[in-house]
MIZADREN-665254 format. One record per residue: residue number from 1; residue in one letter; x, y, z of N, C-alpha, C in turn. Coordinates in pm, whole numbers, plus 32768, in hexadecimal, padded with zeros to 4 digits. Last residue first. Example, Ala and Ser with C-alpha at 12.3 -4.5 7.8 and 13.67 -1.06 7.14 Angstrom:
<pts>
(2 's' (8505 7F1F 82C4) (8557 7F96 82CA) (850A 8003 8313))
(1 'a' (8527 7DC7 830C) (84CE 7E3E 830C) (8528 7EB6 830C))
</pts>
This chain:
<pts>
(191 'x' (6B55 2578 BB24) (6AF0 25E4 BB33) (6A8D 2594 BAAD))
(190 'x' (6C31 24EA BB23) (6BEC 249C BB79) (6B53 24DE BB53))
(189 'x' (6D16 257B BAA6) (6CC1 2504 BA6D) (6C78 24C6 BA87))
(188 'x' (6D0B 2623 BB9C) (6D04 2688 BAFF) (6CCA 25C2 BA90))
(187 'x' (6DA6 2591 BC37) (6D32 25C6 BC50) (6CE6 25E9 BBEC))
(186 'x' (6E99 253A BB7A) (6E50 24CA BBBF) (6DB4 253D BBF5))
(185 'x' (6F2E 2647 BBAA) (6EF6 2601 BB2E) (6E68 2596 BB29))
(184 'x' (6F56 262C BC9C) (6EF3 26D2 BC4F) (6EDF 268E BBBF))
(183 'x' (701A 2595 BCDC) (6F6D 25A9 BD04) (6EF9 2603 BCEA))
(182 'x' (70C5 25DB BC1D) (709D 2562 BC2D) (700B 2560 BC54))
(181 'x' (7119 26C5 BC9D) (70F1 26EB BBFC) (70CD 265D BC08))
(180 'x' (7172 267F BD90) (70F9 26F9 BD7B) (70D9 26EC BD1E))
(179 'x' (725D 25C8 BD44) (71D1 2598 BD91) (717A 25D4 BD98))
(178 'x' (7307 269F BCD4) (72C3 262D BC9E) (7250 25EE BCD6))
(177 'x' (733F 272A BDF2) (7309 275A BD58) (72B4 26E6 BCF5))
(176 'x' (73AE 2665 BE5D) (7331 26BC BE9A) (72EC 26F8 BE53))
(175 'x' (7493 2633 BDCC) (7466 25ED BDEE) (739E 2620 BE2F))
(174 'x' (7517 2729 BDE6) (74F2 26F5 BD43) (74A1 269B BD75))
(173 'x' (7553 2771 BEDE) (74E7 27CA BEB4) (7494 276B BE2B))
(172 'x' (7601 26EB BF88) (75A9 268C BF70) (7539 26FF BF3B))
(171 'x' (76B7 279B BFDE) (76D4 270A BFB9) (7674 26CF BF89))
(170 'x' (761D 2870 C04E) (765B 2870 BFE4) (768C 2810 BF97))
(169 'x' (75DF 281B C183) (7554 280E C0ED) (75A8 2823 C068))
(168 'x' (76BE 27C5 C1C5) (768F 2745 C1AE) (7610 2786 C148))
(167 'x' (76FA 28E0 C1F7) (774C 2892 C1C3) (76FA 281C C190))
(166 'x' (760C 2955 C2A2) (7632 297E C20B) (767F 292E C195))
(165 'x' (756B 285A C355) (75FA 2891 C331) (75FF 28A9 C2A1))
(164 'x' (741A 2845 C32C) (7478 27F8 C31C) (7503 286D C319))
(163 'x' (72F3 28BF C36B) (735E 28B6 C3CB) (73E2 2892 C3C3))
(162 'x' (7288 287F C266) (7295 2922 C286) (72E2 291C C308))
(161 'x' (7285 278A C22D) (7313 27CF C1E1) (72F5 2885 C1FB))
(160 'x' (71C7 2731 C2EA) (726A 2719 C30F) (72CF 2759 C2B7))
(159 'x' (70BD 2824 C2E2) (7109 2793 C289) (71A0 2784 C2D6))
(158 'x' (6F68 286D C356) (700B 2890 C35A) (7064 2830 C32F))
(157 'x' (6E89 285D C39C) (6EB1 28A2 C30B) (6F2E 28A3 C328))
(156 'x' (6E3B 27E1 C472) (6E40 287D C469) (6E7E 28C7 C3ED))
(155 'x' (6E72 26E2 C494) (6E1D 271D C4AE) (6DD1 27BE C470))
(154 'x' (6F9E 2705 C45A) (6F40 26B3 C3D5) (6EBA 26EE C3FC))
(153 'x' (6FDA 2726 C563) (7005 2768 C504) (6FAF 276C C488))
(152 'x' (6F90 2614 C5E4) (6F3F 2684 C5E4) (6F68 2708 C57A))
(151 'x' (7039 2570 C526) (6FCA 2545 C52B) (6F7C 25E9 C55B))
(150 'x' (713C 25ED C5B8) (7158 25C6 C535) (7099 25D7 C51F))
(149 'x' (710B 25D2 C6E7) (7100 2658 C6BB) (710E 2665 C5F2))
(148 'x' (7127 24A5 C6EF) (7073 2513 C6F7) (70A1 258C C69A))
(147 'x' (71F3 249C C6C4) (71A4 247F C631) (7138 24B5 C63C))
(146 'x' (72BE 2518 C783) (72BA 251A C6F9) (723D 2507 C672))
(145 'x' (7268 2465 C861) (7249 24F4 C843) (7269 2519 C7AC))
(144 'x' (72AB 237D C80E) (7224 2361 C805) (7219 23DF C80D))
(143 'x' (73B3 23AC C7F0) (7396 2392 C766) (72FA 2385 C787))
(142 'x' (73DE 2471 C8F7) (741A 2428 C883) (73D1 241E C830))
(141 'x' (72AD 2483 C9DD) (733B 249D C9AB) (7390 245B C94D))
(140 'x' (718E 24F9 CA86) (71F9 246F CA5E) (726C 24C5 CA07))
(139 'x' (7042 24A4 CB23) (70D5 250D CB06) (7136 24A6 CAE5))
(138 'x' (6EF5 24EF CAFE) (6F6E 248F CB09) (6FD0 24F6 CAD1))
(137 'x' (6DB7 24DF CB67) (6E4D 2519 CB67) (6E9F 24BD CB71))
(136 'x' (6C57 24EA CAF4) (6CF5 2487 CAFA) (6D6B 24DA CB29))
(135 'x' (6AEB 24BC CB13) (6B89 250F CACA) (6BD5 24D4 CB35))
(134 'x' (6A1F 2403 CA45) (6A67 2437 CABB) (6AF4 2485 CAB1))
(133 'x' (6993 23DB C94A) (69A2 2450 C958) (69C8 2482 C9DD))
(132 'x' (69D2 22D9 C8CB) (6932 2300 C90C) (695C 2374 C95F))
(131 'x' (6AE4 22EB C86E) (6A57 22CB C800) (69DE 22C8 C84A))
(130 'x' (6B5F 23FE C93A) (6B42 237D C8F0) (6AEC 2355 C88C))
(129 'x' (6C02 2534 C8FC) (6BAD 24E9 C959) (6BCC 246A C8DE))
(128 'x' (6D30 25C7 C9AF) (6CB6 25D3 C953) (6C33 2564 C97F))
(127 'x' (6E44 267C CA07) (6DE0 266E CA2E) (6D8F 263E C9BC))
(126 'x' (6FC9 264A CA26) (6F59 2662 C9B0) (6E9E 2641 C9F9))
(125 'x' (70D1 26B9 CA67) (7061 2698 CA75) (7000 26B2 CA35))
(124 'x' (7216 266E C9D4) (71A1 26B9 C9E5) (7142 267E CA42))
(123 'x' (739B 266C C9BA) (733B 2674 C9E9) (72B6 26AC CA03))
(122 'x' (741C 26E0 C8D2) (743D 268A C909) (73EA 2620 C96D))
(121 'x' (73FD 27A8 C7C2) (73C9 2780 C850) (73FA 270F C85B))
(120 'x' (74A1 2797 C68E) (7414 278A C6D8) (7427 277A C75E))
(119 'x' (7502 27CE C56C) (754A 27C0 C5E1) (746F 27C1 C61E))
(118 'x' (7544 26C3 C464) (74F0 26F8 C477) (751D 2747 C51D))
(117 'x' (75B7 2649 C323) (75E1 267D C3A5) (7553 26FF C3EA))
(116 'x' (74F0 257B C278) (755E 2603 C25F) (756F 2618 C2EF))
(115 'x' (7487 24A2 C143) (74AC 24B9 C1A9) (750F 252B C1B1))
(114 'x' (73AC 23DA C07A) (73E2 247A C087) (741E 2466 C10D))
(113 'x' (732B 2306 C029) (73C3 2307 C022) (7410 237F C03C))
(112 'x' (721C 23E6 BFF5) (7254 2358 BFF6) (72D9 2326 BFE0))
(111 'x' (7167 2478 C092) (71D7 24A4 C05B) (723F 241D C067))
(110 'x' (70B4 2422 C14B) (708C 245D C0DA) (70EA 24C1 C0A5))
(109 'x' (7152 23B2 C234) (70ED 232F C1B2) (70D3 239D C14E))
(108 'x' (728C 2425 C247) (7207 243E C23F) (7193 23CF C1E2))
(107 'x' (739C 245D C312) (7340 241E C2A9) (7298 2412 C2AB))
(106 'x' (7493 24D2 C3C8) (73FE 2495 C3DC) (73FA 24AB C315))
(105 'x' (75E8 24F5 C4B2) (7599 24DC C3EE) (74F6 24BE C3FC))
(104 'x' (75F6 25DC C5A8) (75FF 254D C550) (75A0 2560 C4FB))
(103 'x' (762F 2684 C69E) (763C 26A0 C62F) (761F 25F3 C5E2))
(102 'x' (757C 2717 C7B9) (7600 26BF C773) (7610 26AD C6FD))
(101 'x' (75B5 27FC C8EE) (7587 27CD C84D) (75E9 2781 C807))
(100 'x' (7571 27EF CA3B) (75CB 27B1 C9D5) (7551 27AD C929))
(99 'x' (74CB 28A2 CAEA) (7513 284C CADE) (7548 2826 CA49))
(98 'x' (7336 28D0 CB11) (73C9 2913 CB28) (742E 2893 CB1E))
(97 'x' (725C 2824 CA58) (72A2 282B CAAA) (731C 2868 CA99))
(96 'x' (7162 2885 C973) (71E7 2848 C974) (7216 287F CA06))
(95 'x' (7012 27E7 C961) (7051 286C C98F) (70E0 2837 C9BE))
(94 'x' (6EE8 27AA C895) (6F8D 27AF C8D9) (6FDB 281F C900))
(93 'x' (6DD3 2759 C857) (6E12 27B2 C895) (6E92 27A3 C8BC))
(92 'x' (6CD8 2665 C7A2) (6D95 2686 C82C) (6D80 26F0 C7FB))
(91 'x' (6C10 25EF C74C) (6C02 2686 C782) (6C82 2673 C7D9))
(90 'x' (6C51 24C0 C7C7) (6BEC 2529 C77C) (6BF8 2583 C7BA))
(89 'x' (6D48 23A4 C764) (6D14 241D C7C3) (6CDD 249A C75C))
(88 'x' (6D79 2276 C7AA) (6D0C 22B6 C73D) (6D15 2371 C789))
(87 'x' (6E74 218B C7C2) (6E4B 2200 C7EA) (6DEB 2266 C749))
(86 'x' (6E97 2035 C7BA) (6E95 2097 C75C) (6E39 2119 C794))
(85 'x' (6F07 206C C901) (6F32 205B C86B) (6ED4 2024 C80E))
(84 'x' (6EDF 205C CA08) (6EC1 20E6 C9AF) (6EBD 20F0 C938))
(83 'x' (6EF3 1F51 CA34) (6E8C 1F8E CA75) (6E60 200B CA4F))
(82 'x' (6FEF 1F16 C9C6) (6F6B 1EE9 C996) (6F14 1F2F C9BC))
(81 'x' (70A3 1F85 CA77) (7078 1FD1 CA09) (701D 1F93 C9AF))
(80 'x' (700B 1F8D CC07) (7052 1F63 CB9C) (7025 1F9D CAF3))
(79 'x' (6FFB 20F0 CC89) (6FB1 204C CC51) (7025 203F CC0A))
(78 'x' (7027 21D1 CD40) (709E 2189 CD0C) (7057 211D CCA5))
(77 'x' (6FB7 22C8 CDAC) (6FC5 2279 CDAF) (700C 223D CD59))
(76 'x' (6F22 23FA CD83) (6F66 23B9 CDE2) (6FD3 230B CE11))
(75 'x' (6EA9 239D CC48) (6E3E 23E3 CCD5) (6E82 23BE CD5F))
(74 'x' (6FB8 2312 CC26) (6F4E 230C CC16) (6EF1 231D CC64))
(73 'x' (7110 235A CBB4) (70BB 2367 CC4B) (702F 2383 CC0F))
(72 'x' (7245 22FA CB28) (71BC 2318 CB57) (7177 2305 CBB4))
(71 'x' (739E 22CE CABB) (7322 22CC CB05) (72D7 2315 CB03))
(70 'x' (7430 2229 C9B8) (73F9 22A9 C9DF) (73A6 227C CA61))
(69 'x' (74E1 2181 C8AD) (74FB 21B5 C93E) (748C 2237 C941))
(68 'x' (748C 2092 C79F) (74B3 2116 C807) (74BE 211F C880))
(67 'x' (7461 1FBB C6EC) (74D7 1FE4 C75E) (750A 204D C792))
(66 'x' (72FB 1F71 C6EF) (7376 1FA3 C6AC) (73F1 1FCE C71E))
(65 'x' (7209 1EF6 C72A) (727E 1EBA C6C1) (72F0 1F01 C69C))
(64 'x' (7159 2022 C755) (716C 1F94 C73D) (71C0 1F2B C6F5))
(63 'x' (7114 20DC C6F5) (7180 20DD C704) (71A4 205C C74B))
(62 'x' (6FF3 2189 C63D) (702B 20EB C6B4) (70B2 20FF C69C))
(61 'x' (6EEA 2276 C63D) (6F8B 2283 C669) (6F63 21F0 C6AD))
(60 'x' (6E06 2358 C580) (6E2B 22CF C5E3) (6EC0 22D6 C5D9))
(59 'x' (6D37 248E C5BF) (6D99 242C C57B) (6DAA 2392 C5E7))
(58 'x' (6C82 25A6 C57E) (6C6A 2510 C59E) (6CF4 24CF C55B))
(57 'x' (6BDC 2677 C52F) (6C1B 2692 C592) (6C2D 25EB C5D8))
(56 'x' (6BC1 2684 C3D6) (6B77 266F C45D) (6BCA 2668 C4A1))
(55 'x' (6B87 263B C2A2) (6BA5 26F9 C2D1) (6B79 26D7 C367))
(54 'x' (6BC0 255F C1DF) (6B55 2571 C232) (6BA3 2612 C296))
(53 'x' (6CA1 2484 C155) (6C2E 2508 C120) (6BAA 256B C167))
(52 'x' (6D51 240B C1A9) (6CE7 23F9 C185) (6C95 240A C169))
(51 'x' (6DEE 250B C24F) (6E3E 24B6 C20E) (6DDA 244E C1AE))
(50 'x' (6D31 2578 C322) (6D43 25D7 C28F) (6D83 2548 C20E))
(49 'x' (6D5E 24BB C3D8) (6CC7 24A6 C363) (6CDB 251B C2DA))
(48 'x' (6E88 2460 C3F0) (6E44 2487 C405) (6DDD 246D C3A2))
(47 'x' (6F7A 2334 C491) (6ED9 2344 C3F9) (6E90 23C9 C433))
(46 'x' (708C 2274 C4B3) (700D 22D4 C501) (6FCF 2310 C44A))
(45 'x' (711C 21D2 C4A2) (7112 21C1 C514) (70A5 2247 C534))
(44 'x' (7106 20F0 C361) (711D 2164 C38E) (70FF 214E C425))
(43 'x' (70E8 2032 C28E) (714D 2030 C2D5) (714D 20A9 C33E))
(42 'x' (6FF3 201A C22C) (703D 207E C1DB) (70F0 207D C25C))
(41 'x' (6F69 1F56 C2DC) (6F81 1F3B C247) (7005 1F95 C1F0))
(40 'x' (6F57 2034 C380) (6F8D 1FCB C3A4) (6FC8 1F63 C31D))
(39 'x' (6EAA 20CE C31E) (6F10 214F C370) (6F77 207B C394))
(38 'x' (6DA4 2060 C2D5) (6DDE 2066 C26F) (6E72 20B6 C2D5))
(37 'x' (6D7A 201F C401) (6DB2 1FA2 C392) (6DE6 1FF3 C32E))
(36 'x' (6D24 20F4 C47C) (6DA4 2095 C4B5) (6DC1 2048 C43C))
(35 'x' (6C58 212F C3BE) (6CE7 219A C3C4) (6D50 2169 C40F))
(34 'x' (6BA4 2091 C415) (6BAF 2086 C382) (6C7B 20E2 C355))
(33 'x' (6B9B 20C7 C521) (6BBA 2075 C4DF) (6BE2 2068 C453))
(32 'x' (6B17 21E4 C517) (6B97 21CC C53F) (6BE1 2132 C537))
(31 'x' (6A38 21C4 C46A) (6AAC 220F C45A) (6B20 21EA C46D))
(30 'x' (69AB 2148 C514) (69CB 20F2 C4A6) (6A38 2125 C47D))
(29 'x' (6973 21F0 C5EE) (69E7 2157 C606) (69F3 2118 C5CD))
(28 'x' (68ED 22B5 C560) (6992 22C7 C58F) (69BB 227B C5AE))
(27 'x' (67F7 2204 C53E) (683F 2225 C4BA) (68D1 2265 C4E4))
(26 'x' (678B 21BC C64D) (67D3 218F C5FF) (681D 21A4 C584))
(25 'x' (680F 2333 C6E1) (67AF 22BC C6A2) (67F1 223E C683))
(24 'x' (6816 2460 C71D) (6844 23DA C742) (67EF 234F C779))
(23 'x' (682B 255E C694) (67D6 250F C6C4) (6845 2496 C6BF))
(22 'x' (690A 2648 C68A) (6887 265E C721) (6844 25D3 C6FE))
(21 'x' (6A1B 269F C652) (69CD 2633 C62A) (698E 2650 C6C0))
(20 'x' (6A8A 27DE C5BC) (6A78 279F C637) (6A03 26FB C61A))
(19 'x' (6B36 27F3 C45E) (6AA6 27E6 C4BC) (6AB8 27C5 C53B))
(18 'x' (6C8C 2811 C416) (6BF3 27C1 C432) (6B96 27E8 C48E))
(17 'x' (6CC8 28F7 C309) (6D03 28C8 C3B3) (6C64 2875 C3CD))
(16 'x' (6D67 2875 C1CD) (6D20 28A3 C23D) (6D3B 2860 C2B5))
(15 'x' (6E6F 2810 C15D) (6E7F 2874 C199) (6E00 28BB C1CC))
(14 'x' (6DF1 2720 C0DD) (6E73 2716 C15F) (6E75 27A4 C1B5))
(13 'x' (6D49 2753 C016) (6D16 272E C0A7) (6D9C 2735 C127))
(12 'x' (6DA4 278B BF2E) (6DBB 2802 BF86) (6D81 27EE C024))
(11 'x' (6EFA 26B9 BEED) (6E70 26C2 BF18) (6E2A 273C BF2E))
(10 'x' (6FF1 26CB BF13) (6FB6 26FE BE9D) (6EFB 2716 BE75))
(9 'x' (7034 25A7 BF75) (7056 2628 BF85) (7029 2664 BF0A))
(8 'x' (6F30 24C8 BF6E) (6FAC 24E3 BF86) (6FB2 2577 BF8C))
(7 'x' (6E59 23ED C044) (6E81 2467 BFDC) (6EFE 2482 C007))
(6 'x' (6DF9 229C C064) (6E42 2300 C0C5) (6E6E 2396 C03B))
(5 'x' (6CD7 21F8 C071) (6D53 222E BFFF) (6D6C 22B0 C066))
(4 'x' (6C6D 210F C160) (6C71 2199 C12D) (6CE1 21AA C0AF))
(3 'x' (6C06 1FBF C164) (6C75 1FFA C160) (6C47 2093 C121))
(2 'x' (6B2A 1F75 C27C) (6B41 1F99 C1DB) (6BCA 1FCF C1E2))
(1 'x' (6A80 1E6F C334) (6AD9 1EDF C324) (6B07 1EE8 C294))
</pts>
């Protein structure tokens, strides 16, 4: 397994929407390895592939180790969270549940030390498939609903500072600014 370079904001890869992934090979379970470690290394609890440079309908999510509260339901069922954790899901689809929106801070691996108020669903279901291409339902809530929809968002060209509270993107514009003119530099020396 390899460590990926995760891009930052300023990229123009963040804001495409990804490809449907149709083959499922070994080169997607290198992927998705290579994207648990570097999404683990980087402290983080979820990695889309835009976030690594790749335009695909593909992320990972562990929530493993951490002190939240939420439940889930896996193709009906309950497994323990080893048994789902580190979650690879291809080609999701989500769809937010009637009920409660909540509001809390999120952060981004490709917006580093950035953080802002975000309001979001409370509850989704999300349909997709695996690394040998069975498809999955799982439904869940809190902070594990939170990050799919964080992670599929990324999917689709969409960034956390286009959902973030006016208030919290204003707090933190100089900051968002700098990191654009950072990675537009860094690209521009890379060419």
């Amino acid at each position: 397994m390899a460590l990926l370079q995760i891009v930052h904001f300023g990229h123009p890869i963040l804001r495409k929407q990804g490809e449907p992934v149709t083959k499922f090979d070994a080169s997607l379970k290198k992927l998705a390895g290579d994207m648990i470690e570097t999404m683990h290394d980087a402290e983080g609890i979820g990695l889309a592939a835009q976030q690594v440079n790749l335009a695909l309908q593909f992320c990972v999510v562990d929530l493993r180790g951490g002190e939240w509260t939420y439940d889930y339901s896996f193709n009906g069922s309950k497994p323990p969270l080893d048994l789902v954790m580190p979650l690879v899901l291809v080609n999701p689809t989500v769809t937010a549940q009637p009920g409660t929106v909540t509001t809390e801070s999120e952060g981004c691996l490709s917006f580093p030390e950035i953080h802002g108020d975000i309001d979001r669903p409370d509850r989704i279901e999300v349909r997709y498939q695996d690394l040998d291409g069975g498809i999955h339902h799982l439904a869940c809530n809190g902070i594990f609903s939170r990050c799919i929809q964080h992670e599929v968002d990324h999917l689709n060209g969409i960034l956390f500072i286009d959902r973030m509270q006016r208030k919290s993107l204003l707090a933190i514009d100089g900051e968002i600014r700098q990191l654009k003119k950072e990675t537009r530099r860094q690209l521009k020396k890379g060419k």
